[in-house]
C-alpha positions in Angstrom: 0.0 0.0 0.0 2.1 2.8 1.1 1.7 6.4 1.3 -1.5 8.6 0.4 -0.5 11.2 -2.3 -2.6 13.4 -4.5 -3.6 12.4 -7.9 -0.6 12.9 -11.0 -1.3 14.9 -13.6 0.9 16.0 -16.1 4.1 17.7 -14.4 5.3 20.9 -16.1 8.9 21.6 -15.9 9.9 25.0 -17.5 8.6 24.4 -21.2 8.3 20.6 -20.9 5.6 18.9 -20.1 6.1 15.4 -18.1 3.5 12.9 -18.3 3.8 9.6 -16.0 4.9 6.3 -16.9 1.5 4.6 -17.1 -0.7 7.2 -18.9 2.0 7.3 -22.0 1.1 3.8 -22.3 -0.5 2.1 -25.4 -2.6 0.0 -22.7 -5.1 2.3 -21.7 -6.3 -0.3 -18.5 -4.1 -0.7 -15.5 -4.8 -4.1 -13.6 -5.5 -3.0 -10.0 -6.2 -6.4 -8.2 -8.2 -9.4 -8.1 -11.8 -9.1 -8.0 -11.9 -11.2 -5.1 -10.4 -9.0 -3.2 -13.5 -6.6 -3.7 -16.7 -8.2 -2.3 -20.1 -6.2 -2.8 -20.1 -3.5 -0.1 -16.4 -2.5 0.2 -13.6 -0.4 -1.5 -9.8 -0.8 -1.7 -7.1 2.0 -2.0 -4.9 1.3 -5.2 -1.8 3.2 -6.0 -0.8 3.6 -9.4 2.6 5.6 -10.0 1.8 8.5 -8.3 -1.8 8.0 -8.3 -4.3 6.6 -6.1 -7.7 5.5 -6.4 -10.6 4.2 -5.0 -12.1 1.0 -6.4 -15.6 0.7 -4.9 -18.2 -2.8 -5.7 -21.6 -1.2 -5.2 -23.6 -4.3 -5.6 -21.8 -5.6 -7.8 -21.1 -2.6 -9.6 -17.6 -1.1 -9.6 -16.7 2.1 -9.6 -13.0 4.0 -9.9 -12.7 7.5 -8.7 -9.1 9.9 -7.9 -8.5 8.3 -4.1 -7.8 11.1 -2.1 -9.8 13.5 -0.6 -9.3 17.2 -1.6 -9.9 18.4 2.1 -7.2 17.0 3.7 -5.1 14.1 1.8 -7.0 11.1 3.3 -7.1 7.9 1.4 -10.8 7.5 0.4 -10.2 3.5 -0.4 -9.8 2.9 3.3 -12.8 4.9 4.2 -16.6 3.3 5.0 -18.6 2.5 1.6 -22.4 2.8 2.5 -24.5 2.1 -0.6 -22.3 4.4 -3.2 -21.2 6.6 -0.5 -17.8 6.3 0.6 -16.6 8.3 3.4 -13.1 9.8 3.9 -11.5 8.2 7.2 -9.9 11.3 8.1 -12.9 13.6 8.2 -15.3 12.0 7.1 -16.1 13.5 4.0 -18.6 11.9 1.8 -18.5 11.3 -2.2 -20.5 9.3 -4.6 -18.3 7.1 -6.3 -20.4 6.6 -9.1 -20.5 10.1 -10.0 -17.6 11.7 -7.9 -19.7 14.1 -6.7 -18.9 15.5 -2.6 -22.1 15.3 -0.8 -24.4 15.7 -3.9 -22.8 19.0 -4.8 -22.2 18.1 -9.0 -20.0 21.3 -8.6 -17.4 19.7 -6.6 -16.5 16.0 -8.0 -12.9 13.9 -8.2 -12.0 12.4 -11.4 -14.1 9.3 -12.2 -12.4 6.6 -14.6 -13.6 3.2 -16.7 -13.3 0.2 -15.3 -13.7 -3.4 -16.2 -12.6 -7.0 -15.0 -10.8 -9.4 -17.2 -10.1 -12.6 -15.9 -11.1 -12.2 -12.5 -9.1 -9.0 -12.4 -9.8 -5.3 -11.8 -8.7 -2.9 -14.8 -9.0 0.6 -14.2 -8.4 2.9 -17.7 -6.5 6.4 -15.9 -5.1 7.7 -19.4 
C-alpha cells in the first residue's frame, strides 16, 4: 500500500511537459487487483505511479474515482462505503463514487475513470 499522495497529472517543468509512466502507455487499462479481493459492499485503495484511487463494488457494480480527498489528503479507499457513498476516514467527508460528486454537490466532483474485469481482475483505464 504505502503512502496517500494526490492524484498525478501531467508535471510541467519549464517548457516541458512530463507525463507519468503509465498514462503514455499504449494499454489504456491498468490491472489493479483481483476481484476477489473486492466483495459487494467494500472499496480498496490502489496506488498507481503517483496515483491513487478508490475502487468501490456497489452491488456488484464497480466504480474507480481519484482516491484522495481534496480536504485533507485522506485515502478514500480505506474509508466506509455505504450504498455508493464512501466516506473519507480522516474527516469524514462523503462522495458518490459513481458520479464523484462530494455530498451531492455536482460542482465539486474527483475524477471518475472506466473500469472493467478481465479474468477475474480489476482494470482501471486512468489515461
Amino acid at each position: 500500500m504505502g503512502r496517500a499522495s494526490r492524484p498525478a497529472a501531467n508535471v510541467h517543468v519549464g517548457s516541458a511537459v512530463l507525463t507519468p509512466w503509465y498514462k503514455k502507455s499504449r494499454m489504456a487499462f491498468i490491472k489493479v487487483g483481483p476481484l476477489q479481493q473486492l466483495p459487494p459492499g467494500s472499496a480498496i485503495h490502489v496506488e498507481v505511479g503517483d496515483d491513487a484511487v478508490a475502487v468501490c463494488n456497489v452491488g456488484g457494480t464497480l466504480y474507480a474515482m481519484d482516491g484522495i480527498c481534496p480536504h485533507s489528503g485522506g485515502p478514500l479507499g480505506y474509508g466506509a462505503l455505504d450504498g455508493a457513498i464512501l466516506s473519507c476516514p480522516f474527516h469524514g467527508w462523503e462522495f458518490d463514487c459513481r458520479s464523484g460528486a462530494f455530498g451531492g454537490n455536482e460542482d465539486l466532483k474527483l475524477a471518475t475513470y472506466p473500469i472493467k474485469v478481465e479474468d477475474g481482475e480489476i482494470l482501471v483505464e486512468l489515461a
